[in-house]
C-alpha positions as CSV (number, residue, x, y, z in Angstrom):
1,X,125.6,151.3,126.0
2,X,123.8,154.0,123.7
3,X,125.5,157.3,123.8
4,X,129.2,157.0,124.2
5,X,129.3,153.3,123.1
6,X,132.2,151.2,122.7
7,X,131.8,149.1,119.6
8,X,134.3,146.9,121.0
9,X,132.6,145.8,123.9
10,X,131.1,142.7,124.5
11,X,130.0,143.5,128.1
12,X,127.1,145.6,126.5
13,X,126.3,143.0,123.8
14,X,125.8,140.3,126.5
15,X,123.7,142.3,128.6
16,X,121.6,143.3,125.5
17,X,120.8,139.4,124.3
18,X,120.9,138.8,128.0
19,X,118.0,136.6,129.7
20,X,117.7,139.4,132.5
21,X,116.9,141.9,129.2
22,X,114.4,139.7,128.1
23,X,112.5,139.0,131.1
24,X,112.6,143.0,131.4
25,X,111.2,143.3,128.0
26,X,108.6,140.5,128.3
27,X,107.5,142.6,131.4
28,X,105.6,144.9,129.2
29,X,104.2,142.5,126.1
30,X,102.2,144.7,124.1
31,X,104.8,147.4,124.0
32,X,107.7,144.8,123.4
33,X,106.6,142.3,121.9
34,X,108.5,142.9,118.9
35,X,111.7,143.1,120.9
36,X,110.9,140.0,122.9
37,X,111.1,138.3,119.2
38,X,114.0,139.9,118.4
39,X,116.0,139.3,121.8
40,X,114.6,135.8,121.6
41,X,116.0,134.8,117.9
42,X,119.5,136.1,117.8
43,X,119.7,135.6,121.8
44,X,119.3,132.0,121.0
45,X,121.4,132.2,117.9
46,X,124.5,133.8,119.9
47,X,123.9,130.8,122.2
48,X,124.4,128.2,119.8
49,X,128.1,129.3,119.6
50,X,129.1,130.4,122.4
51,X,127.1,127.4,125.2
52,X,129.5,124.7,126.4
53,X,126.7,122.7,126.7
54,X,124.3,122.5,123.7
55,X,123.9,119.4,121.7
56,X,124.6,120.2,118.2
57,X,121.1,119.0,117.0
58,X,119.8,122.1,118.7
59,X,122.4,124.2,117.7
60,X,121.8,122.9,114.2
61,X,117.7,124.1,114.6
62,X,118.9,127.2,116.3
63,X,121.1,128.1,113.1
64,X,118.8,127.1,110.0
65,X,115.4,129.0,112.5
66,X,117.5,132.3,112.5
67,X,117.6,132.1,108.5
68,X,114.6,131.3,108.0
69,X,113.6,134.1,110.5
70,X,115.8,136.7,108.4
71,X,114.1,135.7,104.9
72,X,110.6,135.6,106.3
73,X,111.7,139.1,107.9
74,X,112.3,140.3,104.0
75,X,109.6,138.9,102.6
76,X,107.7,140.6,104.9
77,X,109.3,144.3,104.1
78,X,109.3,143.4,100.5
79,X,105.2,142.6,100.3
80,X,104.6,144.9,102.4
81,X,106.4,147.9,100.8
82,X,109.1,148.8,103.4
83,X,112.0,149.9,102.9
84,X,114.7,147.5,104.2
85,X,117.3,150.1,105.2
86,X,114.3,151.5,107.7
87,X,113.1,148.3,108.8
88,X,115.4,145.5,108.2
89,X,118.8,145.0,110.2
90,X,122.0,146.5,108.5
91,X,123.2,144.7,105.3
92,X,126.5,144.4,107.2
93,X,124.8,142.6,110.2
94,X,122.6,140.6,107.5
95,X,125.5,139.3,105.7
96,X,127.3,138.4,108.8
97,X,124.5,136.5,110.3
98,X,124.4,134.3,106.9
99,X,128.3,133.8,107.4
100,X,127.6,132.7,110.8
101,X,125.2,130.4,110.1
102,X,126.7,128.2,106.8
103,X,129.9,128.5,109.6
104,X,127.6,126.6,112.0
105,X,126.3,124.4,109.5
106,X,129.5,123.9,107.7
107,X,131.4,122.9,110.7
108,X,129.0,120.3,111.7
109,X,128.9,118.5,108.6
110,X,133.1,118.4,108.8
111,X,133.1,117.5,111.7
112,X,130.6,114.5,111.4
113,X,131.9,113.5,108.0
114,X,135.5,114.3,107.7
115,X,137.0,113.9,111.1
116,X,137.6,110.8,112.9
117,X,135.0,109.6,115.3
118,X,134.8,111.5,118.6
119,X,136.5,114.7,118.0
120,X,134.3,116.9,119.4
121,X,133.6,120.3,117.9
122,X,133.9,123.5,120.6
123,X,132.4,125.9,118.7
124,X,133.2,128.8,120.9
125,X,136.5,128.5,120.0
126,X,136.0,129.0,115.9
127,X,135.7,132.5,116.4
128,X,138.2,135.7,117.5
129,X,138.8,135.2,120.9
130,X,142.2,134.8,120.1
131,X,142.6,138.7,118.5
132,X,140.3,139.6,121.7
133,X,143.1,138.6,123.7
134,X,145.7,140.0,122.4
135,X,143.6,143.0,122.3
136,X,143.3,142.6,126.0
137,X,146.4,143.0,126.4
138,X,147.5,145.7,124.6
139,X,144.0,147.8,125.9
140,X,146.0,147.6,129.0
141,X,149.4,148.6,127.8
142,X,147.9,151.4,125.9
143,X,144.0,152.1,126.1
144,X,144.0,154.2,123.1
145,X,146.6,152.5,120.8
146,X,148.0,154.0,117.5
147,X,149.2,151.1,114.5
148,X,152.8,152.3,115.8
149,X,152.1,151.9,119.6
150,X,150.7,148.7,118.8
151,X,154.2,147.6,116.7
152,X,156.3,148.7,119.5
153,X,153.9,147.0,122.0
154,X,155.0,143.4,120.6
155,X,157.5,143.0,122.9
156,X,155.4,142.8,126.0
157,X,152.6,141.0,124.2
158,X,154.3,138.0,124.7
159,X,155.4,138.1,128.7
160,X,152.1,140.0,129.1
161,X,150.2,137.0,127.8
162,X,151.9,134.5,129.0
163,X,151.4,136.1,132.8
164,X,148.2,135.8,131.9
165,X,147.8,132.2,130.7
166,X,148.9,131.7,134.0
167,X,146.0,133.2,136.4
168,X,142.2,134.0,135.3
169,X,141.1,137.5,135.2
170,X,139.6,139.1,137.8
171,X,135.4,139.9,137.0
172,X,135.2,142.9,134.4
173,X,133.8,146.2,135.3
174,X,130.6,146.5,132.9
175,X,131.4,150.6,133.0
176,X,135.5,149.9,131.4
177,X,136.4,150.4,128.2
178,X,137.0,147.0,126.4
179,X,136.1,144.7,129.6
180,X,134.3,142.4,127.5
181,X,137.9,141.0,126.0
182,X,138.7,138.4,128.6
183,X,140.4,135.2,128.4
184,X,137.6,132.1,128.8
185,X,137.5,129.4,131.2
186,X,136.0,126.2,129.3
187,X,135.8,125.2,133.0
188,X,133.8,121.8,132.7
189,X,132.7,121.0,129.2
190,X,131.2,117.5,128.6
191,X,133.5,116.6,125.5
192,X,131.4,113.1,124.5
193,X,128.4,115.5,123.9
194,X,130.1,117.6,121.9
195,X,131.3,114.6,119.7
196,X,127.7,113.9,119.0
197,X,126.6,115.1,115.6
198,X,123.1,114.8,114.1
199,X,122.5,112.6,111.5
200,X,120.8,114.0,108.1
201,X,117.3,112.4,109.2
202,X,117.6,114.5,112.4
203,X,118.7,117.5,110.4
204,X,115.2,116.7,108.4
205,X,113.6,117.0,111.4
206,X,115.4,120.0,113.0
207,X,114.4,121.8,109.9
208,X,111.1,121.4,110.0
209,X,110.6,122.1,114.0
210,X,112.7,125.3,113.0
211,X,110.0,126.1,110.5
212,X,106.9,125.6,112.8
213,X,109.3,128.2,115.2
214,X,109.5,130.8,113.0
215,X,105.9,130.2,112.0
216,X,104.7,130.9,115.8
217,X,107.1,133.5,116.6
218,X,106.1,135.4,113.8
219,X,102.8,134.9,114.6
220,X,103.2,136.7,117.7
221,X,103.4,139.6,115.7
222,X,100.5,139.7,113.5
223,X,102.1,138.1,110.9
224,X,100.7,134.9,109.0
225,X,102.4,133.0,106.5
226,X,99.3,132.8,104.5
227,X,100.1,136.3,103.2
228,X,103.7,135.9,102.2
């Protein structure tokens, strides 16, 4: 997932945020203890969109802990006197995770306040799955597509998705090239859950459990609030 990596697969980003890669990290604490954090926030955060099973109150925790986590993370570098671009996650990845998160938020609050009562909000599908597909597709057609292939491809997009629509994929190879675009299965979701939205009182409250979270996790580190 290092050397030859496709950036495009999301095989080797679920292994990575994976439980069985945290459980191997956790094996050896005082050498990963840092990357036991760091699995353990934006494993959880991933989560929160992509579990058919979450209530949105702990979705909502998940989401506001992760940006606290990244500001305390800053604070950190900045009072310390590192340089960000060593130790501080890309600014690309940085911005993304804030998009991510007022998405999360955002999506919430519409749903709970804009949208008639029991319209239940699937997170999982607010995202590119759909492009993923039709990359899919065209992977398959053409591994290594050009922009022209991929204009003369649209006439088998549509039978080639449609054939698929119609029968589930067979398990991905972790070792192919773009495996991890797949079509998903909801399979059984538990829609009245998903209707459920938190109130602004339990938002209060999920805020400040999210604080005390990011309190003790960075506390596992060394790090005390006291000095920020």
């Amino acid at each position: 997932d290092v050397v030859r990596s496709d950036k495009q697969d999301d095989n080797a980003a679920a292994r990575l945020f994976s439980a069985s890669a945290l459980e191997c990290a956790a094996q050896l604490p005082e050498d990963n203890l840092g990357l036991c954090v760091y699995l353990f926030v934006f494993g959880e955060f991933i989560d929160a969109f992509q579990s058919r099973s979450m209530p949105h109150r702990q979705r909502a925790r998940i989401a506001i802990r992760t940006r606290i986590f990244l500001s305390t993370w800053k604070s950190f570098l900045k009072k310390q006197g590192y340089a960000e671009n060593r130790h501080y996650i890309s600014k690309q990845a940085d911005d993304i995770f804030h998009i991510l998160i007022d998405g999360l938020l955002g999506l919430l609050l519409i749903h709970r306040d804009h949208l008639p009562k029991g319209v239940p909000l699937l997170l999982w599908k607010h995202a590119t799955m759909g492009n993923e597909n039709i990359f899919s597709v065209m992977c398959g057609i053409t591994p290594d597509f050009s922009l022209v292939q991929a204009i003369l491809m649209a006439p088998h997009l549509r039978v080639s998705m449609l054939a698929s629509m119609r029968a589930r994929f067979a398990k991905a190879g972790f070792k192919e090239v773009a495996s991890g675009y797949q079509f998903a299965d909801d399979g059984s979701v538990d829609y009245k859950l998903l209707a459920e939205f938190p109130s602004d009182a339990d938002l209060s409250a999920e805020m400040g459990c999210a604080i005390e979270e990011n309190e003790a996790l960075w506390a596992l580190v060394g790090v005390r609030m006291q000095i920020l």
